[in-house]
Backbone as CSV, one residue per row, in Angstrom:
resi,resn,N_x,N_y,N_z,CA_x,CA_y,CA_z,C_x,C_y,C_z
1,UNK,-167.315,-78.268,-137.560,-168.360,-77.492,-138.192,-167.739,-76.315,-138.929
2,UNK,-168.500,-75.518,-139.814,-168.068,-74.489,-140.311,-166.917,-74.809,-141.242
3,UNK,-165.673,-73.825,-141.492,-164.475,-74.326,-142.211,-164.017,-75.482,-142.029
4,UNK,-163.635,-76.293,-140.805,-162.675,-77.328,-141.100,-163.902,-78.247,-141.843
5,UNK,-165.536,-78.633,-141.309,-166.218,-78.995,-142.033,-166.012,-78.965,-143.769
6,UNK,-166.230,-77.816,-144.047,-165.937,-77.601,-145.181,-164.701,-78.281,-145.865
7,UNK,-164.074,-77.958,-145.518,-162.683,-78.165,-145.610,-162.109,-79.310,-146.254
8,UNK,-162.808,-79.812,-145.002,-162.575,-81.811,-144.810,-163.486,-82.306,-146.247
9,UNK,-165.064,-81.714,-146.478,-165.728,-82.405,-147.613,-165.165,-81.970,-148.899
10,UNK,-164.398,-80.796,-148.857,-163.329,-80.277,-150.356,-162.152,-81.607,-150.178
11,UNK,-162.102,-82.116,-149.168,-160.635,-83.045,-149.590,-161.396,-83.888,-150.137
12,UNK,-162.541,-84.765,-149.665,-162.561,-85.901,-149.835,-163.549,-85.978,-151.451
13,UNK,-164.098,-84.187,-151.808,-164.499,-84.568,-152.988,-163.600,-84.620,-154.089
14,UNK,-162.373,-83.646,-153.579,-161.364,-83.208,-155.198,-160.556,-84.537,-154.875
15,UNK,-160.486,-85.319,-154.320,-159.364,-86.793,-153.800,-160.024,-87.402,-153.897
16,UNK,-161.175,-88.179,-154.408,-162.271,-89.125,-154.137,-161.693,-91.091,-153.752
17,UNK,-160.641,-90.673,-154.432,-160.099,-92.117,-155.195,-159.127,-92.150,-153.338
18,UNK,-158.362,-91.489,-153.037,-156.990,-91.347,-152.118,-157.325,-92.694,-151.230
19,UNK,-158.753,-92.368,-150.755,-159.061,-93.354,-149.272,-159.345,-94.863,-149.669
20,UNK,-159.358,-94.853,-150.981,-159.895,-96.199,-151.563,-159.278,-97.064,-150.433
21,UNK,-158.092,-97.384,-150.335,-157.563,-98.891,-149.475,-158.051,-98.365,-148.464
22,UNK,-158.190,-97.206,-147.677,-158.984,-97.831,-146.079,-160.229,-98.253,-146.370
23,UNK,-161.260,-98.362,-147.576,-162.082,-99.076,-147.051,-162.186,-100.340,-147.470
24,UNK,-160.776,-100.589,-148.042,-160.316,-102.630,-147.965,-160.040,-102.585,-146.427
25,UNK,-159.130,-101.548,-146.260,-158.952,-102.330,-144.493,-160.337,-102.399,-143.960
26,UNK,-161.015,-101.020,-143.479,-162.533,-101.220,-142.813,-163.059,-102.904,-143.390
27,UNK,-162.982,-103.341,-144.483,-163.716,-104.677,-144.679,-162.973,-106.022,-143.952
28,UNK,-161.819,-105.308,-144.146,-160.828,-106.968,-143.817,-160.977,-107.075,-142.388
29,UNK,-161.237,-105.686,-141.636,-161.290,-105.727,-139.945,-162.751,-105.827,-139.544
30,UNK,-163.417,-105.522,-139.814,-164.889,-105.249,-139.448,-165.311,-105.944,-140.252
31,UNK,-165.429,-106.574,-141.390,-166.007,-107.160,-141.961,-168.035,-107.275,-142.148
32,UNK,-168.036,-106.412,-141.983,-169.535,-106.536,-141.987,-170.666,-107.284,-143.689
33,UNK,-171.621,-107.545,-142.852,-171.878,-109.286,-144.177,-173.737,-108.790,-144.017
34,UNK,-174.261,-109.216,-144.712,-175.390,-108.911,-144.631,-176.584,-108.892,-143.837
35,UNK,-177.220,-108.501,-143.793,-178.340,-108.306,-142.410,-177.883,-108.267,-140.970
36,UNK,-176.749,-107.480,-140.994,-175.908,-107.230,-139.509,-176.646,-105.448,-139.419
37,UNK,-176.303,-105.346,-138.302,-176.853,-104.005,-137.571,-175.071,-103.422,-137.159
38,UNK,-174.942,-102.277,-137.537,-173.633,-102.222,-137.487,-173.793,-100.121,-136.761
39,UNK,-172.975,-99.959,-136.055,-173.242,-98.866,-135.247,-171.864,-98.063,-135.361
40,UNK,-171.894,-97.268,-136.335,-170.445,-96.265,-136.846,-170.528,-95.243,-135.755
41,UNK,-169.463,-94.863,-134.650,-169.093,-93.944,-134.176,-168.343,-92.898,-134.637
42,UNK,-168.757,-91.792,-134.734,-167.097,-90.649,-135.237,-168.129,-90.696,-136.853
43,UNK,-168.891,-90.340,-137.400,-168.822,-90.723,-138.681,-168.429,-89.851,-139.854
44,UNK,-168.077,-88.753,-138.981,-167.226,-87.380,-140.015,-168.677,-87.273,-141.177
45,UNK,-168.321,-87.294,-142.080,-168.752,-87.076,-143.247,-169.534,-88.394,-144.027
46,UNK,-169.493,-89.294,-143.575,-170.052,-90.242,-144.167,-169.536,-91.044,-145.232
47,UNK,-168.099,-90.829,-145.185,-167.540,-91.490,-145.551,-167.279,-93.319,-145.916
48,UNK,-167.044,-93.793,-144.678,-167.186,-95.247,-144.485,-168.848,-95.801,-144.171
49,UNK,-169.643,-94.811,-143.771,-170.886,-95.227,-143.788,-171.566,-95.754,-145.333
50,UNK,-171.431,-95.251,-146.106,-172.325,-95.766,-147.406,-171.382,-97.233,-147.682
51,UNK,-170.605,-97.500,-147.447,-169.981,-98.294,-147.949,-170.526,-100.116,-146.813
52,UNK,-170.312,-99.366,-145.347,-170.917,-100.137,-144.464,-172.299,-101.067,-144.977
53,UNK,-172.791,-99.797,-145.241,-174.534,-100.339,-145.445,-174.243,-100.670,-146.456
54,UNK,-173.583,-100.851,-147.586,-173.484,-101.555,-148.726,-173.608,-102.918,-148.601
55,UNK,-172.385,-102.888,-147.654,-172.338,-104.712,-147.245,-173.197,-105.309,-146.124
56,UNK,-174.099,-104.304,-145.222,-175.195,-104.920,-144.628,-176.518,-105.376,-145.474
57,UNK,-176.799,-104.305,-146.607,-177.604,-104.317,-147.630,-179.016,-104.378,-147.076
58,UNK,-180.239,-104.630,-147.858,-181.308,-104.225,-147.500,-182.080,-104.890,-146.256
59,UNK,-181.639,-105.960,-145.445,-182.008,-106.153,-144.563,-181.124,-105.885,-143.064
60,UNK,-180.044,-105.124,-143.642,-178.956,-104.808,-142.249,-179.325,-103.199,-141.884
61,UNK,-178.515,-102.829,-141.132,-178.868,-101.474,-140.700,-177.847,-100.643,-140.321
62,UNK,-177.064,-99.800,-140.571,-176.653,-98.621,-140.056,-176.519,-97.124,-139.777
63,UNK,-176.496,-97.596,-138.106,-176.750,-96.032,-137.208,-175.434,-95.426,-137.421
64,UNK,-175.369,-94.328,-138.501,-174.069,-92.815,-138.590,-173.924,-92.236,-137.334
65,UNK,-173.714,-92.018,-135.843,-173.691,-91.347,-134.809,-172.312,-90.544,-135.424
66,UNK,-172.811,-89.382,-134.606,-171.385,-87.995,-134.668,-171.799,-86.852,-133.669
67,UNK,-171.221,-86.093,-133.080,-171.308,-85.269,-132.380,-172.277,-84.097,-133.360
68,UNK,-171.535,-83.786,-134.604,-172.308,-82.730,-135.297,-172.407,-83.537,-136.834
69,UNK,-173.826,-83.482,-136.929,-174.303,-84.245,-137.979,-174.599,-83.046,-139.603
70,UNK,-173.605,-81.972,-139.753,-173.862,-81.249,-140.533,-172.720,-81.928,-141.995
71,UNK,-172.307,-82.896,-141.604,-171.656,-83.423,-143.088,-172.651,-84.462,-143.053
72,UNK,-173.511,-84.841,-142.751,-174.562,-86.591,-142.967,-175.568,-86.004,-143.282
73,UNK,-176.440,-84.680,-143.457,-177.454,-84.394,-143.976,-178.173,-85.072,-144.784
74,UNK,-176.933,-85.714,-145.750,-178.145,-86.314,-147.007,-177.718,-87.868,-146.830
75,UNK,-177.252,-88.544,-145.534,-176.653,-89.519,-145.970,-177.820,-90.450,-145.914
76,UNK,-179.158,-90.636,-145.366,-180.188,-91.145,-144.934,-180.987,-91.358,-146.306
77,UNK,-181.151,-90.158,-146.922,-182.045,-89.912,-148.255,-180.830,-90.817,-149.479
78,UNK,-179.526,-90.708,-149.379,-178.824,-91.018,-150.410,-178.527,-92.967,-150.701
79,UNK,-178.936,-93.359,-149.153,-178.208,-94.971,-149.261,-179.274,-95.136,-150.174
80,UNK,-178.218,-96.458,-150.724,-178.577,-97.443,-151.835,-179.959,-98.178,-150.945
81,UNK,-179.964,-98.624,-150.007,-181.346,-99.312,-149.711,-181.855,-98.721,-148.516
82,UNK,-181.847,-97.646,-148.224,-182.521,-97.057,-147.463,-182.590,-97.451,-145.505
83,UNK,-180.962,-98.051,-145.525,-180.578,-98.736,-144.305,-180.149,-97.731,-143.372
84,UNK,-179.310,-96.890,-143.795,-178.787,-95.546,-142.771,-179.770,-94.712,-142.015
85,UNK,-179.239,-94.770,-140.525,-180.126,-93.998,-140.073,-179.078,-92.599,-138.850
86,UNK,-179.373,-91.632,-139.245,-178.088,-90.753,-138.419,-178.964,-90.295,-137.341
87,UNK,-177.613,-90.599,-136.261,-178.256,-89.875,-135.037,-177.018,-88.768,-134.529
88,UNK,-177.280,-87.452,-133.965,-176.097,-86.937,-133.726,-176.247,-86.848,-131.926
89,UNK,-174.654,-87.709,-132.068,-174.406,-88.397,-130.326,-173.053,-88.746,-130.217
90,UNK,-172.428,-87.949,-129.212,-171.450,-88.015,-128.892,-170.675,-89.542,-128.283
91,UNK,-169.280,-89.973,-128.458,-169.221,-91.428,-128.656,-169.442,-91.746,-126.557
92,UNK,-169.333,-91.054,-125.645,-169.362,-90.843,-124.602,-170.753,-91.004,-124.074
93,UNK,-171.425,-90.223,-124.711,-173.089,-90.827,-123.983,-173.718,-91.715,-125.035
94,UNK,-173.584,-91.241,-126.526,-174.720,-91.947,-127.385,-175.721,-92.721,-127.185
95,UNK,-176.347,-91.185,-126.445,-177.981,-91.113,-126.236,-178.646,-91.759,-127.858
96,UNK,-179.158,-92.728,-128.167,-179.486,-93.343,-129.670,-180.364,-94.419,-128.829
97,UNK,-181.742,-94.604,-129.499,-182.871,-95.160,-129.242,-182.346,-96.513,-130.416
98,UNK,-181.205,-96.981,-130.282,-180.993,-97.865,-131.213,-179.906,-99.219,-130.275
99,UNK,-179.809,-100.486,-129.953,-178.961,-101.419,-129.461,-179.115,-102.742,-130.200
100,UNK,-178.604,-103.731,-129.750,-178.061,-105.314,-130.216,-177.609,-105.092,-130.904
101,UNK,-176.457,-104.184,-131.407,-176.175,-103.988,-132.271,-174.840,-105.149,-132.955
102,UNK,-174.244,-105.812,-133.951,-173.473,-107.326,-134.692,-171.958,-106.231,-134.167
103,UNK,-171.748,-105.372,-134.484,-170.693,-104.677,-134.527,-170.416,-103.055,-134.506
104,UNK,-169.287,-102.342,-134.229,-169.230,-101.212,-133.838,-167.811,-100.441,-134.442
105,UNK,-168.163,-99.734,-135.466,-167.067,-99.303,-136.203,-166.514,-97.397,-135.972
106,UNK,-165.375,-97.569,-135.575,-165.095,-96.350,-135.516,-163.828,-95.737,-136.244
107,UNK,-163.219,-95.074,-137.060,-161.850,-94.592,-137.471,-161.993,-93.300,-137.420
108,UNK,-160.483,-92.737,-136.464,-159.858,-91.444,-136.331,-161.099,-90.997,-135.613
109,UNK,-161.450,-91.026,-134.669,-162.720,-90.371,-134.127,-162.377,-90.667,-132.432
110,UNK,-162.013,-91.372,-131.274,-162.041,-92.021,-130.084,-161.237,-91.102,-129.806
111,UNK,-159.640,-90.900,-130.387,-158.953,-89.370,-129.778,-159.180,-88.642,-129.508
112,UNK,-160.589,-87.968,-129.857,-161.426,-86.935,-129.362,-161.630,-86.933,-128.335
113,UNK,-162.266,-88.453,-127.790,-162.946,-88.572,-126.667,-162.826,-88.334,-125.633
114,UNK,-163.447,-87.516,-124.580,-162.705,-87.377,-123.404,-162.621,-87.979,-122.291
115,UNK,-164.152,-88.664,-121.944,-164.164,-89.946,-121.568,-164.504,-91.076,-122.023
116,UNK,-163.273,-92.025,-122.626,-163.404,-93.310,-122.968,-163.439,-94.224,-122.399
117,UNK,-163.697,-93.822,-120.869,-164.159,-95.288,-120.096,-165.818,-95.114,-119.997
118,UNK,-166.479,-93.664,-120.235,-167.749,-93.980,-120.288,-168.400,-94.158,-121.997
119,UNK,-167.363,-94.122,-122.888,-167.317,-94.535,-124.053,-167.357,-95.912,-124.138
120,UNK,-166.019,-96.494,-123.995,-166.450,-98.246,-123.811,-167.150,-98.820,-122.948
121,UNK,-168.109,-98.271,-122.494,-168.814,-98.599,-121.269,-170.354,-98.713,-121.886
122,UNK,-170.528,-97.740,-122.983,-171.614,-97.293,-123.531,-171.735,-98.021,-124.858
123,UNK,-170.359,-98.315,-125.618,-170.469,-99.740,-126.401,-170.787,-100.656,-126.114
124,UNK,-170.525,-101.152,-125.311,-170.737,-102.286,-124.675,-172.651,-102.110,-124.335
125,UNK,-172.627,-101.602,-123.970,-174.506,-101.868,-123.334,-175.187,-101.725,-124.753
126,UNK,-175.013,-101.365,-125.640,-175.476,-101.099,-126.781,-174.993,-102.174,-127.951
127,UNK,-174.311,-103.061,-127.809,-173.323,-104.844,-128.234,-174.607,-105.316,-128.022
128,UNK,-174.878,-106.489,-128.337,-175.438,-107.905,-128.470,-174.100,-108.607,-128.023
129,UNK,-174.241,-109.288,-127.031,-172.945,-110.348,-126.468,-172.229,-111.072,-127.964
130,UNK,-171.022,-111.591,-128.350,-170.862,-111.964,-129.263,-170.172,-110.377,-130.737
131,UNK,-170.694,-109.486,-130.065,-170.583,-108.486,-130.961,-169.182,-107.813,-131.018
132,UNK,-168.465,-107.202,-132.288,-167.186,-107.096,-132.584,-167.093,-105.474,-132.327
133,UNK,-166.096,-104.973,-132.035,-165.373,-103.731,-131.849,-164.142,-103.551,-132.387
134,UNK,-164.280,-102.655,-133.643,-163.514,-102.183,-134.211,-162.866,-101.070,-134.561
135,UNK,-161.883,-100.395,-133.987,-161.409,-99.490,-133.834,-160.055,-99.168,-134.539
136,UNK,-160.271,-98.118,-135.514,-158.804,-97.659,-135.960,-158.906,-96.282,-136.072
137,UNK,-157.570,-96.072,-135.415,-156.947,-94.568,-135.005,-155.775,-94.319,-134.725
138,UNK,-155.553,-93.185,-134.152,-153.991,-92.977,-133.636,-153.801,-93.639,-132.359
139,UNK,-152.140,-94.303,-132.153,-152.234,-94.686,-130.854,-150.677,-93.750,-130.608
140,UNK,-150.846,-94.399,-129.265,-149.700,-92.962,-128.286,-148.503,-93.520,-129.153
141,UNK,-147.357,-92.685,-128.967,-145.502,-93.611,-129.217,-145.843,-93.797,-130.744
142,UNK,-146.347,-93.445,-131.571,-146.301,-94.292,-132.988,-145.942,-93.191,-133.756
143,UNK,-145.550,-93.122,-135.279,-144.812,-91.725,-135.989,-146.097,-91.299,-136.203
144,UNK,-147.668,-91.727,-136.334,-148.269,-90.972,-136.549,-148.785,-89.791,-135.438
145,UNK,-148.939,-90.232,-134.212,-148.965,-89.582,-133.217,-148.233,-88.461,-133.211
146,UNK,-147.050,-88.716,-133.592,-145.926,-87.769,-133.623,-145.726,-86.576,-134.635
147,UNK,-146.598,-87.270,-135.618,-147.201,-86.214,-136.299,-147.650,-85.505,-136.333
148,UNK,-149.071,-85.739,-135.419,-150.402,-84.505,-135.291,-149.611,-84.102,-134.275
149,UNK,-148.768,-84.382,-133.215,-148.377,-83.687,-132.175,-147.306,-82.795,-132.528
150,UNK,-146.408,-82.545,-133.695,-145.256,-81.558,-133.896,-145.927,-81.193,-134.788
151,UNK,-146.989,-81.895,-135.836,-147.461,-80.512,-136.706,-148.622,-79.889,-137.155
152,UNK,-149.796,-81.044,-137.020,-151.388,-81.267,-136.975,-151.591,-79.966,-135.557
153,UNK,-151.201,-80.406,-134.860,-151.669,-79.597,-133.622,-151.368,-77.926,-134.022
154,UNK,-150.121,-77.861,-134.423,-149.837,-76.449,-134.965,-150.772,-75.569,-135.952
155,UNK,-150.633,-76.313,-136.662,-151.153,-76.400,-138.224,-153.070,-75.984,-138.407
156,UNK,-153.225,-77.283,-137.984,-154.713,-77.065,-137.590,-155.803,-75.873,-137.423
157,UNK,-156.636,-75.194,-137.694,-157.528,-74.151,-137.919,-158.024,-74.146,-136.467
158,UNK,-158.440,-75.411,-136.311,-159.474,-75.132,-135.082,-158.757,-76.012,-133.948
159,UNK,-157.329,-76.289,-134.130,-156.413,-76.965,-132.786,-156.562,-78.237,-133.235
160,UNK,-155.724,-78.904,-132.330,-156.062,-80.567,-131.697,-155.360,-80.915,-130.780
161,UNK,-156.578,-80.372,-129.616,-156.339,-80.707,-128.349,-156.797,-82.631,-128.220
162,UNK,-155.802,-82.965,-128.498,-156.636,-84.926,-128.283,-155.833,-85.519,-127.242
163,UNK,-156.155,-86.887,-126.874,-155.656,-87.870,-125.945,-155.353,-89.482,-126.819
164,UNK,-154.208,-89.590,-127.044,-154.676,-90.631,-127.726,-154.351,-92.361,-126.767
165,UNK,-155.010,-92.781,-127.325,-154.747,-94.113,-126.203,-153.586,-95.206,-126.832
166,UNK,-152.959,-95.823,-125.723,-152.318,-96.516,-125.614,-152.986,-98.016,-125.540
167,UNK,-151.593,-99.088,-126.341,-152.182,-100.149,-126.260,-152.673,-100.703,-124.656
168,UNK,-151.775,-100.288,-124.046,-151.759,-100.715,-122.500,-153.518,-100.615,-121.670
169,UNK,-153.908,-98.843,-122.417,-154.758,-98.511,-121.499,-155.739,-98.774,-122.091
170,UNK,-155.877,-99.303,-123.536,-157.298,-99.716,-124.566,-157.327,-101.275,-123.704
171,UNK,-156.596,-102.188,-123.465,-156.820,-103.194,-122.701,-157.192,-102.945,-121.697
172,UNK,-156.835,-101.966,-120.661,-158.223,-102.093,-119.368,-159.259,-101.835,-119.816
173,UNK,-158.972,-101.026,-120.772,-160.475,-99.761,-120.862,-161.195,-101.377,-121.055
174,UNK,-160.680,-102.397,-121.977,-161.893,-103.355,-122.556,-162.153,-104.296,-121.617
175,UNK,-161.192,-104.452,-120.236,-161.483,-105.383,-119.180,-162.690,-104.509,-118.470
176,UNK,-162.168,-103.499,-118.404,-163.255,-102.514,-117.218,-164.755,-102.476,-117.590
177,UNK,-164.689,-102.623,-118.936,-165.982,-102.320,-119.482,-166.877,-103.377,-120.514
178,UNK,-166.169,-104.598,-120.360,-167.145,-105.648,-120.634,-166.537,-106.111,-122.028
179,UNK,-165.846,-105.968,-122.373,-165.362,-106.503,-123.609,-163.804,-107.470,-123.814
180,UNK,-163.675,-108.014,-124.899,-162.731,-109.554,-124.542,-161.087,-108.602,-124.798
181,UNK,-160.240,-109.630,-124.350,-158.453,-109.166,-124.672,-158.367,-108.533,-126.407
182,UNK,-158.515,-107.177,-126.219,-158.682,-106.706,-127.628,-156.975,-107.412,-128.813
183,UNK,-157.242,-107.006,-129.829,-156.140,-107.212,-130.657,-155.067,-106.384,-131.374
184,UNK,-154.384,-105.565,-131.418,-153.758,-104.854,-132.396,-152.929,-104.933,-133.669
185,UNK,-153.458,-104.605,-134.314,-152.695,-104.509,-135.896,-152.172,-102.890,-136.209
186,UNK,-151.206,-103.426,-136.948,-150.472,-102.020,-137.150,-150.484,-101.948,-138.951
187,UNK,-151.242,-101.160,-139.425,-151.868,-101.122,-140.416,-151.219,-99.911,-141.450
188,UNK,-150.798,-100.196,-142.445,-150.759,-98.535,-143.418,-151.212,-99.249,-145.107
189,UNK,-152.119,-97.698,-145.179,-152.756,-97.944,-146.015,-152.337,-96.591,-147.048
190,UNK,-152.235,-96.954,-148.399,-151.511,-96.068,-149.387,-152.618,-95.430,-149.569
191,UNK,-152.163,-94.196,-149.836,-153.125,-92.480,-150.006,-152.355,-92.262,-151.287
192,UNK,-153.504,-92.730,-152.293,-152.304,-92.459,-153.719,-152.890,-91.177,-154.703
193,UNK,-152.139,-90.301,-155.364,-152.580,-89.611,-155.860,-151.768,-89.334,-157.549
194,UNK,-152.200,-88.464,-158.459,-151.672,-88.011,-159.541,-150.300,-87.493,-159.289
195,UNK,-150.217,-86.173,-158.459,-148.742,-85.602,-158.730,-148.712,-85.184,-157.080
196,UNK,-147.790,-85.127,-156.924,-146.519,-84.800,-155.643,-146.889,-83.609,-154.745
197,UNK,-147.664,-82.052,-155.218,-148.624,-81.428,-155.723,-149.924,-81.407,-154.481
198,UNK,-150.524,-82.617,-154.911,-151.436,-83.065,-154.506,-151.803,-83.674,-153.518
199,UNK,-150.654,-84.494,-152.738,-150.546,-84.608,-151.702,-150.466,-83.767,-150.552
200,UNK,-150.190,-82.411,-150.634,-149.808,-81.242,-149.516,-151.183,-80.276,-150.246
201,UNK,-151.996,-80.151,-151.092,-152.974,-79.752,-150.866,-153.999,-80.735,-150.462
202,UNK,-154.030,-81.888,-150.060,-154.651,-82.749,-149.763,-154.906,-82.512,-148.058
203,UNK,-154.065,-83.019,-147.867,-153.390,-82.799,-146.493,-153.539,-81.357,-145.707
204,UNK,-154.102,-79.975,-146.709,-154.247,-78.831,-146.240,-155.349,-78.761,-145.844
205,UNK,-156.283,-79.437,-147.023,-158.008,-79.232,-146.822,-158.550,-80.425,-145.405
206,UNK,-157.506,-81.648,-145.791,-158.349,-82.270,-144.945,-158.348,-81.682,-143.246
207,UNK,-157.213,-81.312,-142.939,-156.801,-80.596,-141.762,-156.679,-79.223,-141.062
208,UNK,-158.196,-78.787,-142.379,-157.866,-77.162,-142.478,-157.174,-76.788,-142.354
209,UNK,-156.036,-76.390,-142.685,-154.693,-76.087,-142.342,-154.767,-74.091,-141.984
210,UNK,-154.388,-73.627,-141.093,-154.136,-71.958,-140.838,-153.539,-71.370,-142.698
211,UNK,-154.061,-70.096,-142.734,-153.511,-69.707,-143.870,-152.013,-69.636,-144.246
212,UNK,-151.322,-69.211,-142.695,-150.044,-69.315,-143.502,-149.097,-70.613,-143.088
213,UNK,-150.086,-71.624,-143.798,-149.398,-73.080,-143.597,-149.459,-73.393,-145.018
214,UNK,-148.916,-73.513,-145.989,-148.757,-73.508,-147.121,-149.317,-75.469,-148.019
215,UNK,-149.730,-75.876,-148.690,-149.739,-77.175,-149.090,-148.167,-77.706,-149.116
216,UNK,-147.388,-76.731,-149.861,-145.921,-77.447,-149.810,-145.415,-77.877,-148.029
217,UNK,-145.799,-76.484,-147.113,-145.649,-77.076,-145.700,-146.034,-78.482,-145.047
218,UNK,-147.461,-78.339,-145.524,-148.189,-80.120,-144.946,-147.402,-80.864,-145.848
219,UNK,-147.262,-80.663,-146.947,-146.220,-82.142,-147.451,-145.068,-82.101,-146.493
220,UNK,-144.128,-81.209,-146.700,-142.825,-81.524,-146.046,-143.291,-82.375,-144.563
221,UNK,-144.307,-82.060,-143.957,-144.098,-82.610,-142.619,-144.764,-83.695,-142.767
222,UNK,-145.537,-84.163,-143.532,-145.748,-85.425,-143.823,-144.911,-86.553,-144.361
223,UNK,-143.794,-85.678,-144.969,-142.932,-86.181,-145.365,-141.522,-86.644,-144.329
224,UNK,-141.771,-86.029,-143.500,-140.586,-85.577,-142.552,-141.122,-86.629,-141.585
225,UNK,-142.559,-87.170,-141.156,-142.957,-88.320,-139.645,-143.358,-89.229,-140.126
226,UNK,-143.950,-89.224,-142.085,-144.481,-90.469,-142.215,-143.593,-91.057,-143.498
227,UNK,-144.188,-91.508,-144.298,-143.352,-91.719,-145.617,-144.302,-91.467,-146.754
228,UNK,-143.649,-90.695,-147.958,-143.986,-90.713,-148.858,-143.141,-90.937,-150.404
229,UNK,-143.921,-91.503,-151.097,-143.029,-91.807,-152.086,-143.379,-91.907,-153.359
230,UNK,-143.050,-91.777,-154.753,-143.240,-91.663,-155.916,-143.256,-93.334,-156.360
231,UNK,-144.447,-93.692,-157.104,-144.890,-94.740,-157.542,-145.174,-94.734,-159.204
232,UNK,-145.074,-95.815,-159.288,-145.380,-96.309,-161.236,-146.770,-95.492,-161.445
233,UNK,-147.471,-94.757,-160.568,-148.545,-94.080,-161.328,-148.659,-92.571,-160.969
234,UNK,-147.630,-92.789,-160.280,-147.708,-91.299,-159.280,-147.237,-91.045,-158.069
235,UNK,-148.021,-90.260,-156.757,-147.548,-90.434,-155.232,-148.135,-91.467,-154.619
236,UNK,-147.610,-91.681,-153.534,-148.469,-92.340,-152.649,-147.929,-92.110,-151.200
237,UNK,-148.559,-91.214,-150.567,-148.771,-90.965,-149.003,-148.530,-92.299,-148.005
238,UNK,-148.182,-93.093,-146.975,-147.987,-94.207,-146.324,-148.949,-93.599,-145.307
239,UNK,-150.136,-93.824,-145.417,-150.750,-93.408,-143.632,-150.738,-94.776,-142.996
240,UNK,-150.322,-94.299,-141.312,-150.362,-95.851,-140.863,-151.459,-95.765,-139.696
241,UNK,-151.929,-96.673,-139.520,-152.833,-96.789,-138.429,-152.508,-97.643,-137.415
242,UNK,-153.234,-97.787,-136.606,-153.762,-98.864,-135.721,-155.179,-99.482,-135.373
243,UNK,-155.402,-100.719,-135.887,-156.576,-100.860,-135.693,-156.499,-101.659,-134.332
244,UNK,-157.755,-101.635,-133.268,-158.077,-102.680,-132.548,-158.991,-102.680,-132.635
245,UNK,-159.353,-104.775,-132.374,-160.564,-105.104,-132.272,-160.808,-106.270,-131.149
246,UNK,-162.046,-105.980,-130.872,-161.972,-106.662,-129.499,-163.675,-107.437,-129.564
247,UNK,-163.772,-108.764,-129.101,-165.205,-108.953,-128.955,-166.220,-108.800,-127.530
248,UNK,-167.086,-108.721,-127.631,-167.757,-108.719,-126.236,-168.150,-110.269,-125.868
249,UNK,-168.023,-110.667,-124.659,-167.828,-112.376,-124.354,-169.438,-112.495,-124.375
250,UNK,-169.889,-113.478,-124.588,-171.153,-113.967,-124.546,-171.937,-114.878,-123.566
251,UNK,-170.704,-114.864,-122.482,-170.736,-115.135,-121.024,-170.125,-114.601,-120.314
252,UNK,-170.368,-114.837,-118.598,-169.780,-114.145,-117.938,-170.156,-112.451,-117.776
């Protein structure tokens, strides 16, 4: 809320283009198809939501859930067919008068969580058996991890105190709590921009960065855990992810 709010909707308006390939990945993993009911956790800003309901279209449905619903204000009034519906609910209880839901999409949002066994516990009752879970974020041991942890955490306006999960412990979490032998992909998706520049003020807004953390600072350390590199049109940032996805069994 407040600045990093802010913050975060200055990146993603002066960068509009950057996130383009995550939402080829969001399609290639989640795939959502028309008249599906699709249930976005974490939904920041509303980002991957308009795009969701794009491909559910006028007979599908998606619920925006977020802890603080002050970036989704207009996302309800703005869809193309009038499918979005925001509820603000933390991914742990998501108290939401809404279930059966085809699928369950979340990115960069579950690290937060503090309890993710009453998180996947609460997906799950809110699934239609048959229903997909899709999850991409940081996982433990990976350079991105290693990132927010030597410099995100520093850096950061308002901290980041997170937990991030391991492949090991996302597989109980999905035995414990009703869902099938999840999958992992190790995913990076190019963050491309005009000039070199642009990448470390990118990287400032999205992460509110403290004042005396400079844009040239967030580059170097982006530069320093992840990869970046100069392309035939310009930069391009390497963010890598991890997606998992897991189904809920339809027996048993």
């Amino acid at each position: 809320m407040g600045k990093r709010s802010s913050d975060y909707r200055n990146a993603l308006s002066d960068y509009a283009d950057a996130w383009r390939p995550d939402i080829a990945c969001m399609k290639r993993f989640l795939n959502p198809v028309p008249g599906e009911r699709v249930l976005e956790v974490g939904a920041g800003n509303g980002y991957f939501s308009k795009a969701i309901a794009d491909c559910v279209g006028p007979n599908g449905l998606l619920v925006a859930s977020d802890p603080s619903t002050d970036q989704l204000r207009e996302l309800e009034e703005g869809s193309q067919y009038g499918n979005i519906r925001v509820v603000p609910a933390s991914a742990d209880t998501l108290d939401i008068n809404f279930d059966g839901f085809d699928a369950l999409w979340s990115r960069g949002a579950i690290h937060h969580v503090t309890d993710k066994t009453a998180a996947f516990t609460r997906f799950a009752q809110v699934a239609r058996p048959g229903a997909r879970l899709v999850i991409a974020d940081i996982f433990a041991g990976t350079p991105l991890a290693r990132y927010f942890d030597a410099f995100i955490a520093r850096s950061c306006s308002t901290g980041h105190e997170v937990a991030f999960l391991s492949h090991e412990f996302a597989e109980s979490l999905c035995l414990l709590t009703g869902w099938g032998q999840p999958v992992f992909h190790e995913v990076i998706t190019p963050w491309e921009f005009a000039r070199r520049e642009d990448i470390g003020r990118f990287l400032q807004l999205l992460f509110s960065a403290k004042p005396d953390y400079t844009a040239e600072d967030c580059f170097e350390a982006a530069d320093r855990y992840l990869c970046v590199s100069e392309t035939t049109s310009g930069w391009a940032l390497m963010w890598p992810m991890t997606v998992m996805c897991a189904v809920r069994p339809t027996h048993g």
